[in-house]
Backbone as JSON Lines, residues from 0, in Angstrom:
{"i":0,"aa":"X","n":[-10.53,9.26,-78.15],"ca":[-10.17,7.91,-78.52],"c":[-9.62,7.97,-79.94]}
{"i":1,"aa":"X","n":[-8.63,7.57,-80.54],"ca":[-7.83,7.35,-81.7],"c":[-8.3,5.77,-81.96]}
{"i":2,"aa":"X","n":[-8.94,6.0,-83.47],"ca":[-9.23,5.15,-84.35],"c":[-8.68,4.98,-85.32]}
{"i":3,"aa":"X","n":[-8.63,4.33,-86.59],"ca":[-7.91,4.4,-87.69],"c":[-8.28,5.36,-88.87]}
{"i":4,"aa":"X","n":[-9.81,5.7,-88.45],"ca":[-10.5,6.94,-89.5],"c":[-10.13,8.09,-88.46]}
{"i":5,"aa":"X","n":[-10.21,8.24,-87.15],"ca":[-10.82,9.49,-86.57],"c":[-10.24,9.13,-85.38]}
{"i":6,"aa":"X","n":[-9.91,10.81,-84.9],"ca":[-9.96,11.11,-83.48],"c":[-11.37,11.29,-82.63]}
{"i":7,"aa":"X","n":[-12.08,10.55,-81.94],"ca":[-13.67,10.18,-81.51],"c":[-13.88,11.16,-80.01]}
{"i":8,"aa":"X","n":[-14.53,11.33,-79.75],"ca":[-14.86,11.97,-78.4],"c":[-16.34,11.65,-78.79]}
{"i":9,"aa":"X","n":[-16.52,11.17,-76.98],"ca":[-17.71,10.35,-77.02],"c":[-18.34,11.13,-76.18]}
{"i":10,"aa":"X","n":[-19.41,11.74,-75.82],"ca":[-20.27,12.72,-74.89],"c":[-19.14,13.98,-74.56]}
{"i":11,"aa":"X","n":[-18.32,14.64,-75.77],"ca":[-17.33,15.43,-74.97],"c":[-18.07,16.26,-74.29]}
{"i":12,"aa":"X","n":[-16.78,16.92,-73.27],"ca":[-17.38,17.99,-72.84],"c":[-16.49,18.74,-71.92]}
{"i":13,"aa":"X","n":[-15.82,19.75,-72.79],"ca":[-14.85,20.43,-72.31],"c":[-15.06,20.9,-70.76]}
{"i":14,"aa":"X","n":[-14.05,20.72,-70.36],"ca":[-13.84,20.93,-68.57],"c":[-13.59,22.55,-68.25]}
{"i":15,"aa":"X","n":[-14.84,23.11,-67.63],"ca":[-14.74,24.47,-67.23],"c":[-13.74,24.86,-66.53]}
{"i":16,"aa":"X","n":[-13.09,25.84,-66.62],"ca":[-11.94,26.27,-66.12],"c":[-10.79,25.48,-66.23]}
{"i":17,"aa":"X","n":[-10.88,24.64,-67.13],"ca":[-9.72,23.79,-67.53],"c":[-9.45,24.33,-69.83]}
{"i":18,"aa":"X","n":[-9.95,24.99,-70.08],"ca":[-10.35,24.97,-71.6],"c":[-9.36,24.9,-72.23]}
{"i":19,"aa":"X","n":[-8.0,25.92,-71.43],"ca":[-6.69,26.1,-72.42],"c":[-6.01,24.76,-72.32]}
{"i":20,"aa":"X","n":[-6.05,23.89,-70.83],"ca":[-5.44,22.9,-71.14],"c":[-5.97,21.44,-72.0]}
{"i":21,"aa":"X","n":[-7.46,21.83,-71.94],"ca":[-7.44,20.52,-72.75],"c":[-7.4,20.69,-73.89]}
{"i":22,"aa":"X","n":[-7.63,21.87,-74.48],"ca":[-7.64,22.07,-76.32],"c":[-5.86,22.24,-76.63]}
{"i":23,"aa":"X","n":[-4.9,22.54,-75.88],"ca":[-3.45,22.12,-76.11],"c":[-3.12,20.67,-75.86]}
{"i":24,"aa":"X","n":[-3.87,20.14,-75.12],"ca":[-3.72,18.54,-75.34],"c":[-4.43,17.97,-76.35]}
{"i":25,"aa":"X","n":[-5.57,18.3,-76.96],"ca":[-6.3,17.77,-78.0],"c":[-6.1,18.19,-79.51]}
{"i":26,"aa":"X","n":[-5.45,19.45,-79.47],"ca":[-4.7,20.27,-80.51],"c":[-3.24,19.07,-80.7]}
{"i":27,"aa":"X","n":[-2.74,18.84,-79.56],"ca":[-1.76,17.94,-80.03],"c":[-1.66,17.07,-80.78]}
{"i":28,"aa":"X","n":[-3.14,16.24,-80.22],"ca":[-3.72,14.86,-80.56],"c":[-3.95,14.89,-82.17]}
{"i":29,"aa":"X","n":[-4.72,15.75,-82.43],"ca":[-5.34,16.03,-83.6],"c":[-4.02,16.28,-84.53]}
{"i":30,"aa":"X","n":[-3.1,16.75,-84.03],"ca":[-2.16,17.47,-85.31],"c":[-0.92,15.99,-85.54]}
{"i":31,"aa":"X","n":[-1.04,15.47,-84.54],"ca":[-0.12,14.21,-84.16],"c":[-0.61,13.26,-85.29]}
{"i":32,"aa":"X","n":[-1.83,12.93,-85.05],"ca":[-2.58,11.98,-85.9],"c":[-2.84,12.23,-87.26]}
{"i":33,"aa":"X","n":[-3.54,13.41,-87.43],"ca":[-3.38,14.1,-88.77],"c":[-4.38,13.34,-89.52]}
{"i":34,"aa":"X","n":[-5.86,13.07,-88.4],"ca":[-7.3,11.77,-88.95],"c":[-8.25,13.42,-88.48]}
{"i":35,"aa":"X","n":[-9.38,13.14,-89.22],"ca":[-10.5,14.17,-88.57],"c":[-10.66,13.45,-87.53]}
{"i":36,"aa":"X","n":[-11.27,14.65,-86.84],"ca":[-12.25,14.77,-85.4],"c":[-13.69,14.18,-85.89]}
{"i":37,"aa":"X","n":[-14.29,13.11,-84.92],"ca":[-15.51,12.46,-85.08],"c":[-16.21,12.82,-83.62]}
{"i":38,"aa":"X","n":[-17.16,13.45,-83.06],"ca":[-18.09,13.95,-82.04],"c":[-18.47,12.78,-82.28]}
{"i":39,"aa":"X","n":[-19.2,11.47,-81.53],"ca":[-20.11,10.83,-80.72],"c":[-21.01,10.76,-79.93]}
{"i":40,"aa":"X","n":[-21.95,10.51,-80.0],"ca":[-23.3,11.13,-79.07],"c":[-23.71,9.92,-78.46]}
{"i":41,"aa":"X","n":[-24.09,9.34,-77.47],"ca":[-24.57,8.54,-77.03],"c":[-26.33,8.37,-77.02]}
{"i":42,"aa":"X","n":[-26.5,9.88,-76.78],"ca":[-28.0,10.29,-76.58],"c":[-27.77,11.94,-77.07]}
{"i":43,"aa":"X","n":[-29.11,12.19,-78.27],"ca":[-29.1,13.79,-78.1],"c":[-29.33,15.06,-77.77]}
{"i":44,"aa":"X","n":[-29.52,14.45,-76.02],"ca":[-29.45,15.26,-75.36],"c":[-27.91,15.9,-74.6]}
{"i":45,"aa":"X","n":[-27.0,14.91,-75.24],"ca":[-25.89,15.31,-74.74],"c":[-24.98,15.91,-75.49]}
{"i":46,"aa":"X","n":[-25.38,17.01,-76.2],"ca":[-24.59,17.65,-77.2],"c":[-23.4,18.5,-76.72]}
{"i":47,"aa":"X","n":[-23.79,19.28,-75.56],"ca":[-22.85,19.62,-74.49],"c":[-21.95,20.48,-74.97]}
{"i":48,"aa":"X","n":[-20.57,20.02,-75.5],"ca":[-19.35,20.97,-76.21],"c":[-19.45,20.34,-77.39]}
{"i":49,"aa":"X","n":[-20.0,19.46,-78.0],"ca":[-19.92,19.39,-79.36],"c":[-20.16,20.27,-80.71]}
{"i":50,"aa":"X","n":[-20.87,20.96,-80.79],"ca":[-21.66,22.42,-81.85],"c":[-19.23,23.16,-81.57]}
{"i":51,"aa":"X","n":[-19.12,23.47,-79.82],"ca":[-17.86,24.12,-79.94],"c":[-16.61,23.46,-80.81]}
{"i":52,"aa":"X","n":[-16.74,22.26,-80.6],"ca":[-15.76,21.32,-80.82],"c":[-15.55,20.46,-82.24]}
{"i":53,"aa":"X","n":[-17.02,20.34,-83.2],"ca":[-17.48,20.62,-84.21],"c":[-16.56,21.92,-85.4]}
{"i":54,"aa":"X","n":[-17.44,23.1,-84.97],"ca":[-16.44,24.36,-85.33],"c":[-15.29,24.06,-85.06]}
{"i":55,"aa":"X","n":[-14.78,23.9,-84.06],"ca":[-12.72,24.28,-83.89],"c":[-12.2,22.93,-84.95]}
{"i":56,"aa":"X","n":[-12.9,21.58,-85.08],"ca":[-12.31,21.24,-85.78],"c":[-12.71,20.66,-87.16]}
{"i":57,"aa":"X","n":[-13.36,21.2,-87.18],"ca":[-14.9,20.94,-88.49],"c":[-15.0,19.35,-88.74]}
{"i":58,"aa":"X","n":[-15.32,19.02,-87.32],"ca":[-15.73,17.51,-86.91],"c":[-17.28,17.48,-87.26]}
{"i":59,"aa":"X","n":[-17.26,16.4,-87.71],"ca":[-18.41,15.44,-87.62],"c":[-19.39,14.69,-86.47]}
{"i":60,"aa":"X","n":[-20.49,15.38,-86.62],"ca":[-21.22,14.69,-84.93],"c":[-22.13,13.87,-85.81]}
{"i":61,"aa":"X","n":[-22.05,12.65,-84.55],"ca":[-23.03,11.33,-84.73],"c":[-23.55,11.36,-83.36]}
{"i":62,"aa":"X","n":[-24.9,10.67,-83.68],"ca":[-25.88,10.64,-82.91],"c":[-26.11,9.33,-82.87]}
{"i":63,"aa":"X","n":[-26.11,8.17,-82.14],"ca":[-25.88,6.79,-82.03],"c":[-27.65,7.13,-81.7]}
{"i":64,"aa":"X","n":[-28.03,5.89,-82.92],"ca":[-29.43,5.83,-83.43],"c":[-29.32,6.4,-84.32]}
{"i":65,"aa":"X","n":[-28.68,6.8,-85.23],"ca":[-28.92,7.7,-86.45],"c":[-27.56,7.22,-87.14]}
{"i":66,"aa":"X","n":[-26.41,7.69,-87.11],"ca":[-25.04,7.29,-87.75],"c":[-24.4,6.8,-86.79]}
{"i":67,"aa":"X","n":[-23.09,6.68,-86.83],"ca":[-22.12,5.94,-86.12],"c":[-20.6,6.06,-87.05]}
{"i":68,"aa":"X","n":[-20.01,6.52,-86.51],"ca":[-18.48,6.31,-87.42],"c":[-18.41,4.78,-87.53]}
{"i":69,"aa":"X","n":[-17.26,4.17,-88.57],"ca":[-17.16,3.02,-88.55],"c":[-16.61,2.52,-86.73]}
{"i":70,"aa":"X","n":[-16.66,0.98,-86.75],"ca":[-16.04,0.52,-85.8],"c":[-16.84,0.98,-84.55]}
{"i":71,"aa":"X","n":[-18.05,1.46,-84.68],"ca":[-18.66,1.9,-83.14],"c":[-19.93,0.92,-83.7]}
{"i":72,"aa":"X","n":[-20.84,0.54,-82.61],"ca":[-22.25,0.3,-83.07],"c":[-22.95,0.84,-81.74]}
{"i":73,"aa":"X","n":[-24.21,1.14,-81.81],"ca":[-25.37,1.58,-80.83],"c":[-25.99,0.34,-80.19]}
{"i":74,"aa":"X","n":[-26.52,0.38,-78.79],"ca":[-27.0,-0.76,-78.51],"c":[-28.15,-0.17,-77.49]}
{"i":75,"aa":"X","n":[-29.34,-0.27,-77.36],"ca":[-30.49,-0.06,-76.36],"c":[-29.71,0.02,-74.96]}
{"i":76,"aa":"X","n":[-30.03,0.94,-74.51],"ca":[-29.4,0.77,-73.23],"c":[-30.4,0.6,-72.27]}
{"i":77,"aa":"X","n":[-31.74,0.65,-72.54],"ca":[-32.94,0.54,-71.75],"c":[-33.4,2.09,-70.94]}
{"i":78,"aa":"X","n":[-33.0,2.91,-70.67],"ca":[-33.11,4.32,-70.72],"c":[-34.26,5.25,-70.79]}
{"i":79,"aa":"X","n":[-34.03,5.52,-72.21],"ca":[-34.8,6.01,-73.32],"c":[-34.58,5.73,-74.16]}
{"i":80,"aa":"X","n":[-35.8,5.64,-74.88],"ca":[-35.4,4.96,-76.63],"c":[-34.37,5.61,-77.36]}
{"i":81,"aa":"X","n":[-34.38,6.98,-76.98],"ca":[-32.99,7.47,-77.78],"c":[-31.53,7.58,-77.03]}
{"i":82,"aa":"X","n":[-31.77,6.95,-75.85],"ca":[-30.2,6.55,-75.06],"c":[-29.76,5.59,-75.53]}
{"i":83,"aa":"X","n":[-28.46,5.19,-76.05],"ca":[-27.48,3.93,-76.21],"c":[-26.56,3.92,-75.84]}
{"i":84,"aa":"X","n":[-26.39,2.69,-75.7],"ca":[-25.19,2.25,-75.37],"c":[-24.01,1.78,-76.68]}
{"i":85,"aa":"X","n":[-23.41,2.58,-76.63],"ca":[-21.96,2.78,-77.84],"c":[-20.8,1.73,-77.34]}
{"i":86,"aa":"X","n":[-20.83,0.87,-78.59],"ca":[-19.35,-0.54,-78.5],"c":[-18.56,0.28,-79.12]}
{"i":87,"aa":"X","n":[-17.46,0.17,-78.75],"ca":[-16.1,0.08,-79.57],"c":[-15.49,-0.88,-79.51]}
{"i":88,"aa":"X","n":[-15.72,-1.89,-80.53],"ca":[-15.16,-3.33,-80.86],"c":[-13.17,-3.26,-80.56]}
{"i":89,"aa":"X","n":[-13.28,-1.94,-81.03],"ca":[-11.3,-1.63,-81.56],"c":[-10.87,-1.83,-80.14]}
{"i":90,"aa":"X","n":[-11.41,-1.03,-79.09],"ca":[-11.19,-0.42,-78.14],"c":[-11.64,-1.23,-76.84]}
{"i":91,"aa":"X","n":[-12.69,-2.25,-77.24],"ca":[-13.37,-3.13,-76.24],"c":[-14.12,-2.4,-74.94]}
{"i":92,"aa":"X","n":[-14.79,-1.04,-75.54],"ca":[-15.11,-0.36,-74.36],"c":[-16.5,0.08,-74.69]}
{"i":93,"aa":"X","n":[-17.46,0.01,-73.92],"ca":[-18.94,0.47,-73.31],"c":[-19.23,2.28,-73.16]}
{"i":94,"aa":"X","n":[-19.4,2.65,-74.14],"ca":[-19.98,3.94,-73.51],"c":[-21.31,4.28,-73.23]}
{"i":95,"aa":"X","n":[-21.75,4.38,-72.2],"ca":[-23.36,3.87,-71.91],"c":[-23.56,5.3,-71.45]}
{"i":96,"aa":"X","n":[-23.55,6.41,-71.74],"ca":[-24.44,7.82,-71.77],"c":[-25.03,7.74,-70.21]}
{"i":97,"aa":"X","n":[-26.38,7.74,-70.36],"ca":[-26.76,8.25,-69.12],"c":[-27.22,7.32,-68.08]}
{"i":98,"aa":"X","n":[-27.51,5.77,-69.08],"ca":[-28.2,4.27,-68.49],"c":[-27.16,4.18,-66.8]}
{"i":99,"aa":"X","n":[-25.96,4.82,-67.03],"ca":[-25.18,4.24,-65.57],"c":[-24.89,6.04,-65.25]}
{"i":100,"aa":"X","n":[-24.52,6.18,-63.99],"ca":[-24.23,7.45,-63.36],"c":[-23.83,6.94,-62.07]}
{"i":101,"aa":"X","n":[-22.41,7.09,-62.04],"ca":[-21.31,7.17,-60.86],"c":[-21.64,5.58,-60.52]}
{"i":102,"aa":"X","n":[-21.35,4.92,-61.27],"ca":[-20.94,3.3,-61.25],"c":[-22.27,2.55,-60.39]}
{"i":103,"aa":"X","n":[-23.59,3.09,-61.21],"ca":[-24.78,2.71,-60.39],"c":[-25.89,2.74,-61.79]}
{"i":104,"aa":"X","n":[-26.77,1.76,-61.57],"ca":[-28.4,2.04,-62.53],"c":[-28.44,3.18,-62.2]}
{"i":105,"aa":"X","n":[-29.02,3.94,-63.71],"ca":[-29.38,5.1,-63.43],"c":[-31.07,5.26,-62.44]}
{"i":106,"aa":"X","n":[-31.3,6.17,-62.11],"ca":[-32.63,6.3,-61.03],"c":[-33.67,5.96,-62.16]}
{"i":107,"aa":"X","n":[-34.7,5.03,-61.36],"ca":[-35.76,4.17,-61.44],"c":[-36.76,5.15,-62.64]}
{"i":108,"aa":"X","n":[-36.81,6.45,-61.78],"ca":[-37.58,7.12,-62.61],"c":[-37.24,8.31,-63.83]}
{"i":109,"aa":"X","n":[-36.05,7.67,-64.43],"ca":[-35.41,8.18,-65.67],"c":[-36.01,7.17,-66.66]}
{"i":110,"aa":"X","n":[-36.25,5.94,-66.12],"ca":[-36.44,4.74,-67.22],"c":[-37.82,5.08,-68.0]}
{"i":111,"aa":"X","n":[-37.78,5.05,-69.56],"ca":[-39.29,4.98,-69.85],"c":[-39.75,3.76,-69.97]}
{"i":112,"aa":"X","n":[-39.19,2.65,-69.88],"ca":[-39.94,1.47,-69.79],"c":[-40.01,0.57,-68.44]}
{"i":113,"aa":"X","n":[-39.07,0.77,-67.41],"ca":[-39.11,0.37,-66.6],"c":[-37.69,-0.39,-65.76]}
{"i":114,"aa":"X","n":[-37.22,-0.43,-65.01],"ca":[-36.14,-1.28,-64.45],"c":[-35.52,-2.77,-65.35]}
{"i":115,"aa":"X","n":[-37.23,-3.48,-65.45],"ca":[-37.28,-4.27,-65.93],"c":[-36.26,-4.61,-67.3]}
{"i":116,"aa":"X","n":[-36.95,-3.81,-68.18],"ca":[-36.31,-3.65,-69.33],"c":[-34.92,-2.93,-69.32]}
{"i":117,"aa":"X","n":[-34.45,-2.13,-68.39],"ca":[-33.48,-1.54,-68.28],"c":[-32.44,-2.8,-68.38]}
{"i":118,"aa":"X","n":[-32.75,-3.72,-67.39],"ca":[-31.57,-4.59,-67.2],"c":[-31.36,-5.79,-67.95]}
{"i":119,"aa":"X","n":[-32.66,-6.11,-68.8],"ca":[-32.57,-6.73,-69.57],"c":[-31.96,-6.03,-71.15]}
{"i":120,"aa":"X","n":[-32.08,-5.19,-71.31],"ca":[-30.77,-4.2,-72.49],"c":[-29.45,-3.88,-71.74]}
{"i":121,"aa":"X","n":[-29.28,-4.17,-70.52],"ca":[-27.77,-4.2,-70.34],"c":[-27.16,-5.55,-70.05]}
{"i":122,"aa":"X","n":[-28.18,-6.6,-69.72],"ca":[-27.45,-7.87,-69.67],"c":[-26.92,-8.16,-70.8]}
{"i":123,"aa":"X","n":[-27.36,-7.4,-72.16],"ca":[-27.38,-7.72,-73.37],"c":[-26.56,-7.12,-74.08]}
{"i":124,"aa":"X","n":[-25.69,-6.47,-73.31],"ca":[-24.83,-5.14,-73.78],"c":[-23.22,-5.9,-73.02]}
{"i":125,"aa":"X","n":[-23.54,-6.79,-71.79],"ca":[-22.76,-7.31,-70.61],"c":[-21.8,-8.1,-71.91]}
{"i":126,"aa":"X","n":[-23.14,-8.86,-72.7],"ca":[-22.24,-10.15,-73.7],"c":[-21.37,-9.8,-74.64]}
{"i":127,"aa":"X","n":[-21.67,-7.92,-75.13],"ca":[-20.65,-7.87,-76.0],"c":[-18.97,-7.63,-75.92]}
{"i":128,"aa":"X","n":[-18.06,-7.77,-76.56],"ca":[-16.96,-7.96,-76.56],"c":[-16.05,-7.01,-76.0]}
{"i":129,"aa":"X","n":[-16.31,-6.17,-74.83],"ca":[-15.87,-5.39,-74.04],"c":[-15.52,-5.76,-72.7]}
{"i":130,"aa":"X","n":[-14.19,-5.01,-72.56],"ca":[-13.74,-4.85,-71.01],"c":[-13.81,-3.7,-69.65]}
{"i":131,"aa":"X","n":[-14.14,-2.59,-70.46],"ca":[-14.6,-1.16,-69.92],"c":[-15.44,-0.85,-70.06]}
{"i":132,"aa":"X","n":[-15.86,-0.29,-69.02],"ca":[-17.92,0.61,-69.48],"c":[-17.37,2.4,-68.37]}
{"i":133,"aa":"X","n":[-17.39,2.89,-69.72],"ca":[-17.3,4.2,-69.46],"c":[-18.58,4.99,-69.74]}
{"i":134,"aa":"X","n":[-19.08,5.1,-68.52],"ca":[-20.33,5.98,-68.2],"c":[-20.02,7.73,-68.27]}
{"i":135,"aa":"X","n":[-21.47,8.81,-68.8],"ca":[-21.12,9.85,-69.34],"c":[-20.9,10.65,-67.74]}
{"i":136,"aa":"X","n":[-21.35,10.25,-66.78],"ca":[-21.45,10.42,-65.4],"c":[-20.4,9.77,-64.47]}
{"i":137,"aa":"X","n":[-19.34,10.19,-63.94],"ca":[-18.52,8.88,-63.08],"c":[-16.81,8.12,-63.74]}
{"i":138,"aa":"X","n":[-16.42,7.69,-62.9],"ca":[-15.63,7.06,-63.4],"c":[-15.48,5.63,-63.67]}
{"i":139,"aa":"X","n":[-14.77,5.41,-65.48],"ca":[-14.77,4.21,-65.87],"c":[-14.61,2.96,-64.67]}
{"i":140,"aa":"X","n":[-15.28,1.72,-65.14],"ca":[-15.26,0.53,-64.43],"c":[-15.07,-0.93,-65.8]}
{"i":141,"aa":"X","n":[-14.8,-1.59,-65.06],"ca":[-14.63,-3.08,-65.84],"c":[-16.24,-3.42,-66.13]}
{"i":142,"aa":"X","n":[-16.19,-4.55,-67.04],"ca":[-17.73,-5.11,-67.14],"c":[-18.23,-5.76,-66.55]}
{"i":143,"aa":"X","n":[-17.56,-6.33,-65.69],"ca":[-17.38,-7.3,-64.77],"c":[-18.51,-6.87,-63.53]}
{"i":144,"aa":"X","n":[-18.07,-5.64,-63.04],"ca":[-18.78,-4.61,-62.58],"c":[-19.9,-4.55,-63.01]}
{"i":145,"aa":"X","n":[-20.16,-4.07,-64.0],"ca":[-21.46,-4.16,-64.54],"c":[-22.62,-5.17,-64.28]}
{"i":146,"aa":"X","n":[-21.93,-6.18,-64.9],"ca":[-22.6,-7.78,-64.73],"c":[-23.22,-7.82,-63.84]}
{"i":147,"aa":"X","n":[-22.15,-7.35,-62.35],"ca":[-22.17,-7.48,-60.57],"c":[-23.51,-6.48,-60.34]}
{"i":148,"aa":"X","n":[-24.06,-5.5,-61.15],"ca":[-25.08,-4.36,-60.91],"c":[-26.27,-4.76,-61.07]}
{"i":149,"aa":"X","n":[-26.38,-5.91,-62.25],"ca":[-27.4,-6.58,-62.93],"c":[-28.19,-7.35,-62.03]}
């Protein structure tokens, strides 16, 4: 994602047997823009290619609950206490880590507090100023969608 500070990657995670083509597309990106590389974490368990991607471009990783580049904020995703759900106000888009997987609640017994609370931190996530919810699992959906899950 291209911001006005930073090129962002949000849970990256370089595609096996794909490596040469995406670092010549992201090599592009990066040299095009001529902003540092910002890693995004949703949760830190999802460090994944970041430590690689870090090194190649002596990017900066955030851990949503801890920092945040400008223009992002963290939001409970109901999960785990250290899962969030990441706004991009710029961008109007939802990155919700692990709370959704393949355009569904994540399973009952991932939650540490319960369903309950799960859906009450995403009804609450529904109101903010977004049109996309891009889950770290699956492909992007509208919020609309979301709402419809609730």
């Amino acid at each position: 994602m291209e911001t006005a500070e930073h090129v962002c990657l949000v849970d990256p995670l370089v595609p096996h047997g794909e490596e040469e083509r995406f670092f010549e597309a992201l090599d592009r990106d990066v040299e095009r823009l001529g902003l540092p590389v910002a890693v995004v974490l949703t949760n830190p368990w999802h460090r994944r290619s970041s430590a690689e991607l870090a090194a190649r471009y002596d990017a900066t990783i955030h851990v949503a609950g801890e920092a945040l580049p400008p223009g992002f904020d963290a939001n409970p995703g109901g999960m785990q206490p250290e899962d969030f759900v990441i706004h991009s106000r710029a961008h109007r888009a939802l990155f919700t880590g692990d709370t959704l997987v393949d355009g569904a609640l994540c399973p009952e017994d991932w939650l540490a507090e319960g369903r309950e609370h799960h859906v009450t931190c995403l009804r609450r996530v529904v109101e903010l100023d977004a049109d996309l919810v891009v889950p770290a699992h699956g492909e992007p959906f509208s919020v609309e969608r979301l709402a419809s899950l609730l």
